[in-house]
C-alpha positions as CSV (number, residue, x, y, z in Angstrom):
1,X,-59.9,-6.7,1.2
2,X,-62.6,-4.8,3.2
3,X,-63.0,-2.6,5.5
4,X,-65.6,-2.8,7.7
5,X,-65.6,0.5,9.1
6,X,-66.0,2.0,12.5
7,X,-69.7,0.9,13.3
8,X,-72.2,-1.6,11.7
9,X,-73.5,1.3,9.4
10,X,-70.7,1.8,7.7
11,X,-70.4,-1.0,5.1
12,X,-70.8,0.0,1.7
13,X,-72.7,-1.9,-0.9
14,X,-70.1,-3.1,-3.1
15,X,-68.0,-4.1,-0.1
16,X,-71.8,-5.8,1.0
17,X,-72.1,-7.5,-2.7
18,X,-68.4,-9.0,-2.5
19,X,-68.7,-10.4,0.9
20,X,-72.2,-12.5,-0.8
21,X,-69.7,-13.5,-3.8
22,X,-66.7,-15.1,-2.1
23,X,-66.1,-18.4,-0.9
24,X,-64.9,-17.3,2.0
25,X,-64.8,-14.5,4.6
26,X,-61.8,-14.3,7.0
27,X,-61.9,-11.3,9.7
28,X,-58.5,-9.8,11.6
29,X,-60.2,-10.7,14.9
30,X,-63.7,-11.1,16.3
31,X,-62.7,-7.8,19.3
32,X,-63.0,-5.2,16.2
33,X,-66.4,-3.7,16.8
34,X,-67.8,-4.1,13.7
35,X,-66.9,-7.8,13.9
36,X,-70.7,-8.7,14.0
37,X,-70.8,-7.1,10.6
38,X,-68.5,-9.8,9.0
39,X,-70.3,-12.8,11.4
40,X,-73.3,-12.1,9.0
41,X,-71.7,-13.5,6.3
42,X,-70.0,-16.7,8.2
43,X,-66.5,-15.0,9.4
44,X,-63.7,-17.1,10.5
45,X,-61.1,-14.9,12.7
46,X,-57.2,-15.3,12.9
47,X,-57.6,-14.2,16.5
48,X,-55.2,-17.4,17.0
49,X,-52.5,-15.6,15.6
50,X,-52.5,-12.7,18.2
51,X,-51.8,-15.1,20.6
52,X,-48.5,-16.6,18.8
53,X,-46.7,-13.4,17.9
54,X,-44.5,-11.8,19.4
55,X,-44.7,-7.8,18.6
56,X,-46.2,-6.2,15.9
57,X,-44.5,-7.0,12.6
58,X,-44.4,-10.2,13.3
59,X,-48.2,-10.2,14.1
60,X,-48.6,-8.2,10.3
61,X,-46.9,-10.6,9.0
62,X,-48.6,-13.6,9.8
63,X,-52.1,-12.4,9.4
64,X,-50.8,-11.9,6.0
65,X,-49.1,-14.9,5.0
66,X,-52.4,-16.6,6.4
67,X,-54.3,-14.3,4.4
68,X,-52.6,-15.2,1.1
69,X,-52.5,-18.8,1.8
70,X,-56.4,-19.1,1.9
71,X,-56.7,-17.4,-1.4
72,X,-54.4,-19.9,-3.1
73,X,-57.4,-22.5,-1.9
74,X,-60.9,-20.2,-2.9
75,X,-61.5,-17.1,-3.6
76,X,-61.5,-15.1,-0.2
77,X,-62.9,-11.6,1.4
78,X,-60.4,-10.4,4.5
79,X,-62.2,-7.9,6.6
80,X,-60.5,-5.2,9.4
81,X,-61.7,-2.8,11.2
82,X,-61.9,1.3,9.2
83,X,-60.4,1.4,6.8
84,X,-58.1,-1.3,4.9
85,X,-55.6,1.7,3.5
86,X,-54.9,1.8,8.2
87,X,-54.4,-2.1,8.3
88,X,-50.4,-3.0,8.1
89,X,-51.1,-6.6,7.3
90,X,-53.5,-5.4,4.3
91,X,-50.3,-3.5,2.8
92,X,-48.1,-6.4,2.7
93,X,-51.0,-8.7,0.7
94,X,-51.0,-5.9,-1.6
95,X,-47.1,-5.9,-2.3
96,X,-47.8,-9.4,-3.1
97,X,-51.2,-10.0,-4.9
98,X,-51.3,-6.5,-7.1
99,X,-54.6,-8.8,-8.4
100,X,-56.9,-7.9,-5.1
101,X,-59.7,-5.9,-4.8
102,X,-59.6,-3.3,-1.8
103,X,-63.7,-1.7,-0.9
104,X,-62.4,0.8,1.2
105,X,-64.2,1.6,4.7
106,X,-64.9,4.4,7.2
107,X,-61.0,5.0,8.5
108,X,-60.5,4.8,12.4
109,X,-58.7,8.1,12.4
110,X,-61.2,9.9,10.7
111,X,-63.5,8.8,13.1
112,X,-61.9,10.1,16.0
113,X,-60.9,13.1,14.0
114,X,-64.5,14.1,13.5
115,X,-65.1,13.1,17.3
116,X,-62.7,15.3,18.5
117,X,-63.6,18.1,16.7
118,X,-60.4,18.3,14.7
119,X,-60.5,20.2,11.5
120,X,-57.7,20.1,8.4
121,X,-54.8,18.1,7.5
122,X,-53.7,15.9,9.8
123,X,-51.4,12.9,10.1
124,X,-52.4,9.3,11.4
125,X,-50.7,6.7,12.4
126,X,-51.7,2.8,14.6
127,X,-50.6,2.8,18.1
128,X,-48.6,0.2,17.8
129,X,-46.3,1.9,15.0
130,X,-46.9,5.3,16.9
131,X,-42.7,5.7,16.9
132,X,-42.8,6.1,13.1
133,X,-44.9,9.4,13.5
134,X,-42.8,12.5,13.0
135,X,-43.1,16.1,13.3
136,X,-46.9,17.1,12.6
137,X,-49.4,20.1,13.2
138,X,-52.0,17.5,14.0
139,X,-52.2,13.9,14.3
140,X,-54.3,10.9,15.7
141,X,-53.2,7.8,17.1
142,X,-55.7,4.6,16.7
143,X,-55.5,1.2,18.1
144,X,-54.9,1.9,21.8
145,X,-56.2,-1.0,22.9
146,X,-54.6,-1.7,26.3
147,X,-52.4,0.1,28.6
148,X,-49.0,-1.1,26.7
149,X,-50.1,0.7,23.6
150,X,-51.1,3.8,25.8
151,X,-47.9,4.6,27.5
152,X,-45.9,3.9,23.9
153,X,-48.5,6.7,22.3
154,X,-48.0,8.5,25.4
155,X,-44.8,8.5,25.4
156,X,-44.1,9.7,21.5
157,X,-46.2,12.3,21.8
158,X,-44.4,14.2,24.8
159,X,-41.9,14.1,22.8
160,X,-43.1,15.9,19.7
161,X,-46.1,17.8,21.3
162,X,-45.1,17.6,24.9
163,X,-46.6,15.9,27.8
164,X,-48.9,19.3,29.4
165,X,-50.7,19.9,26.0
166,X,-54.5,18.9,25.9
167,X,-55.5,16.4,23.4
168,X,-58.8,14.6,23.0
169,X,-59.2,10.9,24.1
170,X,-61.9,8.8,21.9
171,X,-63.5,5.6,23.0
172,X,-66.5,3.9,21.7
173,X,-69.0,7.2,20.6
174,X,-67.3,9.6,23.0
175,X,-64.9,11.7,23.5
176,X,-63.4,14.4,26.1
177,X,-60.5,16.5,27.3
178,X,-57.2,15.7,28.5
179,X,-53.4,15.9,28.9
180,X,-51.1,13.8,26.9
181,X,-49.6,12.6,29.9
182,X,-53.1,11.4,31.1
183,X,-53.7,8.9,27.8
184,X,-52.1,5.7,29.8
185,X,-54.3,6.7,33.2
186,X,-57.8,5.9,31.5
187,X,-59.7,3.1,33.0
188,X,-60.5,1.5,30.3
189,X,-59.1,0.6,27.0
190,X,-60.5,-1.0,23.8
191,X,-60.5,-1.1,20.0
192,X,-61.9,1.6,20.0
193,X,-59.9,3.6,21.1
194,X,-57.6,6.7,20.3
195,X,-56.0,10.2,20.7
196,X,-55.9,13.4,18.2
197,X,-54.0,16.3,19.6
198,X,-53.6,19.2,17.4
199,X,-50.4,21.5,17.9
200,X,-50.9,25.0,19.3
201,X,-49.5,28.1,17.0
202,X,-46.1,28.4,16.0
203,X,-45.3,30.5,19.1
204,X,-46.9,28.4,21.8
205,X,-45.9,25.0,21.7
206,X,-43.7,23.5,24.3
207,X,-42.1,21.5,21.7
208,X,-40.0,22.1,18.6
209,X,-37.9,19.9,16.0
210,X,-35.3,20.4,13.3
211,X,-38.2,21.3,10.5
212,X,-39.4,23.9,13.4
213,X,-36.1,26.0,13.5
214,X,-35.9,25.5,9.4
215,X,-38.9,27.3,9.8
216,X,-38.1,29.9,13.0
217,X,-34.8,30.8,10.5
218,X,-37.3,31.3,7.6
219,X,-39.3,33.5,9.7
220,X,-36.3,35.8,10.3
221,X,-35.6,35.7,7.3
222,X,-38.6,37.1,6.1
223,X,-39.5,40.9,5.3
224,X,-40.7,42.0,8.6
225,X,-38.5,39.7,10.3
226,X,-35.1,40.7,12.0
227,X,-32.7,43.2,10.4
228,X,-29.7,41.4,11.9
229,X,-30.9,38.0,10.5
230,X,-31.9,39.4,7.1
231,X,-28.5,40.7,6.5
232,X,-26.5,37.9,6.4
233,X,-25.1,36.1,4.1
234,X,-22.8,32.5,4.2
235,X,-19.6,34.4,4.3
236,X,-20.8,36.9,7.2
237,X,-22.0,34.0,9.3
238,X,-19.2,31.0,8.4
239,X,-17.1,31.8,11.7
240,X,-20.0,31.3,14.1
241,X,-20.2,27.4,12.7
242,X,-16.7,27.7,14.2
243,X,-17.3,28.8,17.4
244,X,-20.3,27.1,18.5
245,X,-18.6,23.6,17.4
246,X,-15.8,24.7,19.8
247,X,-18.2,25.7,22.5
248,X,-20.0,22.4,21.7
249,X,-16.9,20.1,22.1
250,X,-15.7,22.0,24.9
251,X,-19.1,21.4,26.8
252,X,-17.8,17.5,26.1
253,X,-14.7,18.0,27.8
254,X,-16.8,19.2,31.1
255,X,-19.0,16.5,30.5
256,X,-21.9,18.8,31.2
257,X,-24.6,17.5,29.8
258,X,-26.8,21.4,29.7
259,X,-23.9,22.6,27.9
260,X,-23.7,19.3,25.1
261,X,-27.7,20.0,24.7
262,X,-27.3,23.9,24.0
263,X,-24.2,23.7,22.0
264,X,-25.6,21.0,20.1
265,X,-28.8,23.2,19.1
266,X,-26.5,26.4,18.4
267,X,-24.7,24.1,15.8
268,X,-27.6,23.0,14.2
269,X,-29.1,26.6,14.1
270,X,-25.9,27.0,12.2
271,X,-26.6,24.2,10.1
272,X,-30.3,25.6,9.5
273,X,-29.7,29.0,8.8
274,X,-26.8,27.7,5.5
275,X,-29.8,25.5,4.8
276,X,-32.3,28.2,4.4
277,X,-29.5,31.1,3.0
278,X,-28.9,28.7,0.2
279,X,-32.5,27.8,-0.1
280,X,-33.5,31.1,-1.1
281,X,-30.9,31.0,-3.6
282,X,-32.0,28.1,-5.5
283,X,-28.7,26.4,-4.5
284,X,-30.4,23.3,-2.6
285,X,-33.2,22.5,-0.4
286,X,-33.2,21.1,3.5
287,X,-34.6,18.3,1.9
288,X,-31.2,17.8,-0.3
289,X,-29.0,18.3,2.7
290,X,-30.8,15.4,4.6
291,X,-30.9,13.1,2.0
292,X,-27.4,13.3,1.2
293,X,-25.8,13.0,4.4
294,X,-28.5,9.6,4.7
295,X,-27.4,8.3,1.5
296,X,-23.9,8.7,2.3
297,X,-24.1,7.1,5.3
298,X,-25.7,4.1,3.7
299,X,-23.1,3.5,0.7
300,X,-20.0,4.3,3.6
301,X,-21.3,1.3,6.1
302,X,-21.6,-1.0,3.0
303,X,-20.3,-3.4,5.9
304,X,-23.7,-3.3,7.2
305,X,-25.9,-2.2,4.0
306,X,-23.7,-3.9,1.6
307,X,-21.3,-6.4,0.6
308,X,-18.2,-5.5,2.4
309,X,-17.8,-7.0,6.2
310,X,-15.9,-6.0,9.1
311,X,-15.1,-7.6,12.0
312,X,-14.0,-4.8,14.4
313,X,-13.6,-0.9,14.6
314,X,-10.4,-0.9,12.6
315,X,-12.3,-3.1,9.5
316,X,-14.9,-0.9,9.6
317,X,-12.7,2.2,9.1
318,X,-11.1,0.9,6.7
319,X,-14.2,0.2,4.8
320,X,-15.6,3.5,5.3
321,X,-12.3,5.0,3.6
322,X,-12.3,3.1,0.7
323,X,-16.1,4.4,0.2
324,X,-15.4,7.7,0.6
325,X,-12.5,7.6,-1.9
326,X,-14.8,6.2,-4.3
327,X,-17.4,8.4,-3.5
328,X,-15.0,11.4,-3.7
329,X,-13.9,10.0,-7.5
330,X,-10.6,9.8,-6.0
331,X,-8.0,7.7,-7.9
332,X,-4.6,8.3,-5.8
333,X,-3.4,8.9,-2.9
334,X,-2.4,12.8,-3.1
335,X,-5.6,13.6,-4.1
336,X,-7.0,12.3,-0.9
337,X,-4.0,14.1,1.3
338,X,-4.9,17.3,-0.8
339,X,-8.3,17.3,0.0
340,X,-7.5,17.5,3.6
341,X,-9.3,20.8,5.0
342,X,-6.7,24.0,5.3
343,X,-8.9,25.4,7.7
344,X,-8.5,22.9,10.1
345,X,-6.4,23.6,13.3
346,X,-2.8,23.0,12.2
347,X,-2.1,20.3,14.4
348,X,-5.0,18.3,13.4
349,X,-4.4,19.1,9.7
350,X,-0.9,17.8,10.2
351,X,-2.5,14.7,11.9
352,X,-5.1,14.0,9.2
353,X,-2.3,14.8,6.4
354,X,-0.1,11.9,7.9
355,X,-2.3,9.5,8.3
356,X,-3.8,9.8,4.7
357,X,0.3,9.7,3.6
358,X,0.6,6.8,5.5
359,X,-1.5,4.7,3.8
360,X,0.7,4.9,0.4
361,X,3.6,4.1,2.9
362,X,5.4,7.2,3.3
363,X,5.5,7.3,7.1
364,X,8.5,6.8,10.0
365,X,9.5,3.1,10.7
366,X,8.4,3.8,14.5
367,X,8.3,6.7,17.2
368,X,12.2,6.2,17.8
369,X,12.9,7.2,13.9
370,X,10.5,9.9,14.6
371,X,12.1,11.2,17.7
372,X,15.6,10.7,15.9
373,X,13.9,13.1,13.0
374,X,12.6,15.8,15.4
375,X,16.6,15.6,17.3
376,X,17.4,16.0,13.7
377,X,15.3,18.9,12.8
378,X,16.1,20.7,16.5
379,X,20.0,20.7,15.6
380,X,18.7,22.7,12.3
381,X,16.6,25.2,14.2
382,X,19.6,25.7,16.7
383,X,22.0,26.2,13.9
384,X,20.0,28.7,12.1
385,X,19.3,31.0,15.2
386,X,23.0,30.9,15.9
387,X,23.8,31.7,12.4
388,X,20.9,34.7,12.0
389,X,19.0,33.0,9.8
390,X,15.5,34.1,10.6
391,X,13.7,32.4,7.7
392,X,15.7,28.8,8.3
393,X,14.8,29.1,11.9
394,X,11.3,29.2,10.7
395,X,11.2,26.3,8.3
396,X,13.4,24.6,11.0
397,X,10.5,24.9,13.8
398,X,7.6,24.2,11.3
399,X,9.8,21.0,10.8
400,X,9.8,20.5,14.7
401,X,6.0,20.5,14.9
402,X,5.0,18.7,11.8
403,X,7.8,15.8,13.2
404,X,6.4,16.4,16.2
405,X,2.8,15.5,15.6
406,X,4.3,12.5,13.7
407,X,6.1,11.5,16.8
408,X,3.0,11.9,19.0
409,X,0.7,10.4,16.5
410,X,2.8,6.7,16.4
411,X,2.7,6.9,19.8
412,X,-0.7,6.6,20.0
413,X,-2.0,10.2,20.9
414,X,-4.8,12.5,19.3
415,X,-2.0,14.9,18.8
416,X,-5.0,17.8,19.1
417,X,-5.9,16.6,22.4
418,X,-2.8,15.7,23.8
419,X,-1.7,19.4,22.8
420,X,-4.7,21.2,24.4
421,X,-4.9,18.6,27.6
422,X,-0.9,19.9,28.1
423,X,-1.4,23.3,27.9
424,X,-4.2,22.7,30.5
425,X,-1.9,21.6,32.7
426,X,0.7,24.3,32.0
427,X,-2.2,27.4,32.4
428,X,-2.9,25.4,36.0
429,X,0.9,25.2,37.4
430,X,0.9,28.6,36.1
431,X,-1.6,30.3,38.1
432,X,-0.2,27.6,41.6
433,X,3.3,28.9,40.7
434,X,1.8,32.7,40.9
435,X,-0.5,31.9,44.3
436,X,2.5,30.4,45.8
437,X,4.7,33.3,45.0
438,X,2.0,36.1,46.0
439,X,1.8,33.8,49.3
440,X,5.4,34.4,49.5
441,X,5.5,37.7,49.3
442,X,7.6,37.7,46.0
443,X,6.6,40.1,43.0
444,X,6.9,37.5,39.5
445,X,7.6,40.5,37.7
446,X,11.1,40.2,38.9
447,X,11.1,37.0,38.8
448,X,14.6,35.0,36.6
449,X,13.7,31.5,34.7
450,X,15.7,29.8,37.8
451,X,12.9,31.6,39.9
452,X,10.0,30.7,37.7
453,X,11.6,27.0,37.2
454,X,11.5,26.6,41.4
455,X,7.9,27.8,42.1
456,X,6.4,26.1,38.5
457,X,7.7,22.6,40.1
458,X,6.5,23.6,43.8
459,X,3.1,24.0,41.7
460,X,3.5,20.8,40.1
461,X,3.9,18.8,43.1
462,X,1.2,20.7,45.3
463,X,-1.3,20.0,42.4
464,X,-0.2,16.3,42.6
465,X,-0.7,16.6,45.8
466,X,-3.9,17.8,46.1
């Protein structure tokens, strides 16, 4: 495998002595320019191929198989355009024949690199695998070779650099100035063309990802960096993961899409700053937290990774339960209704706690035998406050909730929701009830329960009326 380069110069001499040697020299197409450069030695393209695929990897692997087919006939030379270590198809041969020869050429992305004036490390990736570039200081996109290709690279790097930065736009032996939302206005495209844009500081950029406010909480961090900040620790900070995934999922209930994106970033600055305060202990790295919450999404969804199959959302909980018990080494069932969180919100715990009990059996026969429990369980409360017993009463209405939820729960409800979505509707009749009243001229100071009761139901119905 060969690369021919960028221009005709560019060809070394052992790449020179192997394309004498062969039996046969096959380029990638004849619209690389440095095409003429293989024609020398009696080049046959697979430009046919181009024309019978339909994206990209299917393109790669095609030139490939044909690639490996001609070598089982002669011994055969495949030449591309820079450098073979930038050519997809190139990598697949050399999964497969570990036996070929690779005379490396003059990479396209260094090319425009040195073009553009671009100095250090930098990351480079084709045009038409542009979405599998990630967060970079600097990078260079080759291959933009039509307007298709131009709006895709355009359009991945507004997203990590954005669209107003200037970047550098390279075809043929030139190069010059302009926006990243300019790269698919150009009037012409070709082979040779491509984009390097370089990040501004840390402080200027219009974009930022999640390895960005890793680093922003490092920077805090940092001697020199904010006292606040510097002082915490995971205890001192543990509630805020609290609040800002309550603010978060009560910016879902508005559906208010400004409020889902800033909640969402303060509970990944959250996230971050754990990350980083157990970093600097040695405990783990951002890197471990990634790649176990990847990892453990593969081995849950065996039903698409694995073995295991599910036909519908209910299957495919189930699967994902049995993983996580096996993942959690957990051998029975009170292990896994132990290791319900106590932190959680009592009526969700209480949820979570029956459903896991549930699947060893122990649960009501219906809703009715659960609304028979919870008259049951009301009859004890009653008794206990009419006898004075204070701590009966209380067991008696813990009873009444956890039946309760257990009620709710076979009925179908998200016992969590259904709890906060009625006392929604209370705080509103509540404040109606009050208008009314003040519209009345009535004090609710002095108001009885019968006086309450009559303006709490002429709330009700003006609400249902409105």
């Amino acid at each position: 495998m060969i690369g021919l380069g960028t221009e005709e110069g560019d060809l070394s001499t052992g790449a020179a002595r192997a394309l004498e040697d062969v039996t046969r020299v096959i380029a990638r197409t004849e619209r690389m320019p440095c095409y003429s450069v293989a024609e020398r030695y009696g080049a046959t393209t697979l430009d046919h191929i181009f024309e019978s695929s339909r994206n990209y990897d299917t393109l790669n692997k095609k030139l490939a198989a044909a690639v490996l087919s001609a070598a089982k006939e002669s011994d055969v030379a495949y030449c591309v355009d820079g450098a073979v270590c930038e050519d997809a198809a190139c990598r697949l041969i050399l999964a497969k024949r570990k036996d070929a020869v690779v005379f490396e050429g003059v990479s396209k992305a260094a090319r425009a690199a040195s073009l553009a004036g671009l100095g250090g490390a930098f990351f480079s990736v084709s045009a038409y695998d542009v979405g599998s570039l990630k967060s970079a200081r600097a990078a260079v996109v080759y291959d933009i070779d039509g307007e298709y290709a131009a709006a895709e690279v355009k359009s991945r790097l507004s997203e990590l650099f954005g669209e107003e930065l200037p970047c550098t736009f390279v075809r043929g032996g030139g190069a010059k100035r302009i926006k990243v939302y300019e790269i698919d206005r150009q009037k012409e495209y070709d082979a040779t063309c491509a984009v390097a844009v370089e990040a501004p500081g840390f402080l200027h950029r219009e974009r930022y990802d999640y390895a960005d406010l890793l680093e922003m909480v490092r920077m805090l961090r940092a001697p020199g960096g904010c006292p606040w900040d510097r002082a915490q620790t995971p205890a001192t900070i543990k509630q805020n993961m609290i609040e800002e995934a309550y603010e978060l999922v009560d910016a879902i209930n508005r559906d208010d899409d400004d409020g889902i994106e800033e909640e969402t970033g303060d509970v990944l600055l959250q996230a971050a700053f754990h990350t980083v305060l157990k970093g600097e202990q040695g405990a783990f790295s951002d890197e471990d937290v990634t790649t176990r919450v990847v990892k453990k999404l593969i081995f849950r969804h065996s039903h698409i990774f694995g073995k295991d199959r599910a036909a519908d959302e209910n299957d495919a909980l189930s699967v994902w339960e049995k993983n996580k018990k096996q993942e959690k080494h957990m051998s029975t069932f009170g292990e896994a209704v132990e290791a319900v969180p106590r932190n959680f919100p009592a009526c969700m715990r209480a949820q979570k706690v029956q459903k896991r009990a549930a699947k060893a059996g122990l649960d009501f026969l219906s809703s009715i035998s659960a609304a028979e429990k919870l008259n049951h369980d009301m009859e004890s409360c009653i008794n206990a406050l009419i006898g004075g017993d204070k701590p009966a009463a209380d067991s008696a209405c813990g009873e009444i909730l956890f039946t309760a939820v257990g009620l709710c729960r076979l009925a179908g409800a998200d016992c969590e929701q259904a709890l906060s979505d009625a006392t929604e509707r209370f705080v509103a009749r509540f404040v109606k009830a009050e208008e009314l009243a003040v519209k009345d001229g009535k004090n609710v100071s002095d108001f009885s329960e019968l006086d309450w009761n009559w303006y709490m139901l002429q709330a009700e119905n003006a609400l249902k009326n409105h």
